[in-house]
N, C-alpha and C positions, 0 to 999 in steps of 0.2 A: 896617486895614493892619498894624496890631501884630500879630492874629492871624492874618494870611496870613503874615508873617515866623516868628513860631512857628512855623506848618504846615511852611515850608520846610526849619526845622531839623530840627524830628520825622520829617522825609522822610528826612534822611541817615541817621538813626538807621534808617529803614527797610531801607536797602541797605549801611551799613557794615558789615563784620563784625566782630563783638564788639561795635557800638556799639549801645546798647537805645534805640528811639525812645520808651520810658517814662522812662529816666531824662531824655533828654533835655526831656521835657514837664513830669518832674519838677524838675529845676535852674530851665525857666521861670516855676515856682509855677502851673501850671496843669492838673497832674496829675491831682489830685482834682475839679477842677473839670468836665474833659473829662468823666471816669466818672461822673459826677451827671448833668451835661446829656443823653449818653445814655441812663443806665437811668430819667431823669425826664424822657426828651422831651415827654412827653404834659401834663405839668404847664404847662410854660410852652413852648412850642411856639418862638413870635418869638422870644423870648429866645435860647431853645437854640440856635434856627437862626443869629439873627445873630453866635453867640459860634461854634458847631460848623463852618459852612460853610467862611468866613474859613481855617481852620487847615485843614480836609478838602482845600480846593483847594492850598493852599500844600505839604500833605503830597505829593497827587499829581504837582503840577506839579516838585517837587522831584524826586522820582523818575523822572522822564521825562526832566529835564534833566540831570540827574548820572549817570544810570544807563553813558551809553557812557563817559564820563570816568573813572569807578570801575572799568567794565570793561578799560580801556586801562590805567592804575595797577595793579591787581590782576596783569595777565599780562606787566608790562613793569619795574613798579617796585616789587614787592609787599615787599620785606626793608624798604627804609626809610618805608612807607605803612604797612605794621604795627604802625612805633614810633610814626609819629605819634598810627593808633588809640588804642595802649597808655598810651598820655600822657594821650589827651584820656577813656579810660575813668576810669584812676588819678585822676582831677582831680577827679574827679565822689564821688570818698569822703569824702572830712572833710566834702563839703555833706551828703551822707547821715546822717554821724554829728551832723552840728551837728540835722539835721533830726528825727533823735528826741529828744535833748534839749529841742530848744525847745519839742516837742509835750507832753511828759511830763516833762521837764526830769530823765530817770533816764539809764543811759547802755546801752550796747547788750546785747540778753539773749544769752548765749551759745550757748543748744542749738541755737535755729533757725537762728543763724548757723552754726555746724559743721555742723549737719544740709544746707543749699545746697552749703556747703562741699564736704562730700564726695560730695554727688550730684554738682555742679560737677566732680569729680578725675574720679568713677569714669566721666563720661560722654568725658571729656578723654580717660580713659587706652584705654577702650573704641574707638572711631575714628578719632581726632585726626591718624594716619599718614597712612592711606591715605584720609581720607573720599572724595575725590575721583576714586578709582579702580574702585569698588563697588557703585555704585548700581544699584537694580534697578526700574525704572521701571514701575510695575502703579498700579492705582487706590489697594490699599493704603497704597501709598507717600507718592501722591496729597494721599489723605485726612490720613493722618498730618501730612505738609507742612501741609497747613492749618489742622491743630491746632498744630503747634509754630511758625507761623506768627504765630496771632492769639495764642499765648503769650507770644511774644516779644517782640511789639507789646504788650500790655495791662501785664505784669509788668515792671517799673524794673529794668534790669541783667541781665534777660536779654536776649541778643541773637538774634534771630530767625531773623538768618545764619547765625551761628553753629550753633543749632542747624539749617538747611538744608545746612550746611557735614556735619554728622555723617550725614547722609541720603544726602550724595554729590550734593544736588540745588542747590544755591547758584549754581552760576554755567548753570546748565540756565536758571531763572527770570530772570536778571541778563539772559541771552542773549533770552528772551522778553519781555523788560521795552525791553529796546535796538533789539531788531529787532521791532517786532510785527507789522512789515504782511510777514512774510514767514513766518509758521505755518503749519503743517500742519494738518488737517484731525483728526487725534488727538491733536497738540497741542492745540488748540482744546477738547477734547473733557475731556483733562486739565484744563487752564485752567476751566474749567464746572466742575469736580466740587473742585477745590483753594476757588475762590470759596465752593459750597454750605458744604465742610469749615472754611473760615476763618468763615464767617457763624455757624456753629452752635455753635463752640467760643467767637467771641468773645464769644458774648451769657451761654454760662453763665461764662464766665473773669469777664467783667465783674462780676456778681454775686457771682462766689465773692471779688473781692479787694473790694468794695464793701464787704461783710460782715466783711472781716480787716480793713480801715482804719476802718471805725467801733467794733468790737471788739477788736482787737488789733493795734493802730497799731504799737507800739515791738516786738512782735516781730515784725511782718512785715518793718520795714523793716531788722531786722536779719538776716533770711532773705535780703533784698534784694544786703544789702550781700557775703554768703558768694557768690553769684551773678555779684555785677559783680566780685571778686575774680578769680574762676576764669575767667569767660570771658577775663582777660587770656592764657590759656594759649591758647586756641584760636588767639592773636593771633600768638605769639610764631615768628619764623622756624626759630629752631635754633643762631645766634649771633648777636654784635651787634661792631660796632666802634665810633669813637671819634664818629665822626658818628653813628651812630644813636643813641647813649645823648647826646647832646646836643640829637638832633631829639624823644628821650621829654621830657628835662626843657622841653624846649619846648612840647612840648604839653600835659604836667604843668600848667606855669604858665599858661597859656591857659585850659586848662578851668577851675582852680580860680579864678581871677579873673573870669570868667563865671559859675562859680557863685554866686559872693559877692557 
């Protein structure tokens, strides 16, 4: 039950934007653990399966339940649902920085942090206007989606909307996630090639960050953290007033209390 509750959390991380369902799996200390039980399912099978299922079903069922609720907030309520985002991103940093310390007890390396950093800016500065006015829907695009998809999902702090949001493709999926019994037949066809594209990426992503967190723990997560900084841009309306900088510190304090 604990980990269908997890599942449910990591589900939001799936469809908020800006919000990474990594870091959120990472705040519930079961980060590393997911990425073991998959790249080792074969070792202990039962195991895997009674820790992996639990959270797989809670993921999904989160996303099916919340999807039209996010979609109604997003096109009705999006200036102050943005600051909540921005709050409960923000909140999730000092667990980050406590989290290399504790592991190496050193404090955060600076290159790979700037280096996310300013991929984070230039990818912001590149589409962040118009993403939602642009998109050009081919297999291409498709396929890409499903790489930056299971990116977003596997890496802590990036958000996988977000990057859907630079594709122009984010509320296209949101819309196919909320209505499904109501797809086209090249929808459909899309949807098949996005899944191959997502399977293919997530298994080498898995391995490639397996490999950083047993060899290079305290820089990756300080890559992590240049990442979850910048996507609060992707988040941000354009202004704020006196309630929304009151509904960030809200949610500021919320997440950081749940991280701790």
């Amino acid at each position: 039950m604990i980990n269908f509750i997890y599942g449910l959390c990591i589900g939001l991380g799936f469809i908020i934007p800006g919000v990474s369902g990594g870091v959120i799996a990472t705040i519930l200390g079961i980060y590393e653990r997911i990425i073991n039980s998959i790249l080792n399912f074969k070792d202990n099978m039962k195991e895997n399966s009674l820790f992996l299922l639990p959270i797989f079903g809670g993921i999904l069922l989160s996303i099916f339940l919340f999807s039209n609720i996010l979609l109604y907030l997003i096109n009705n309520k999006y200036f102050y649902i943005s600051y909540v985002f921005m709050g409960l991103i923000l909140g999730t940093i000092p667990y980050l920085l406590k989290e290399i310390k504790r592991k190496e007890d050193k404090n955060i390396q600076f290159l790979p942090f700037f280096i996310t950093l300013i991929i984070g800016l230039l990818l912001y500065i590149i589409d962040i206007n118009n993403y939602s006015n642009h998109s050009t829907l081919n297999i291409w695009t498709i396929i890409l989606a499903g790489f930056f998809y299971a990116f977003g999902k596997i890496v802590p702090g990036i958000s996988s909307s977000a990057l859907l949001m630079l594709l122009g493709l984010y509320e296209y999926f949101l819309n196919i996630i909320a209505n499904p019994l109501h797809i086209s037949i090249s929808t459909f066809i899309y949807i098949i090639i996005f899944i191959i594209s997502f399977i293919i990426s997530a298994i080498i992503i898995l391995k490639v960050i397996s490999y950083l967190l047993k060899y290079h723990y305290r820089s990756t997560y300080s890559a992590i953290i240049g990442f979850v900084i910048t996507s609060i841009l992707f988040l941000y309306p354009g202004t704020f007033n006196y309630l929304s900088i009151i509904i960030l510190i809200l949610a500021f304090n919320i997440s950081y209390l749940l991280s701790n």
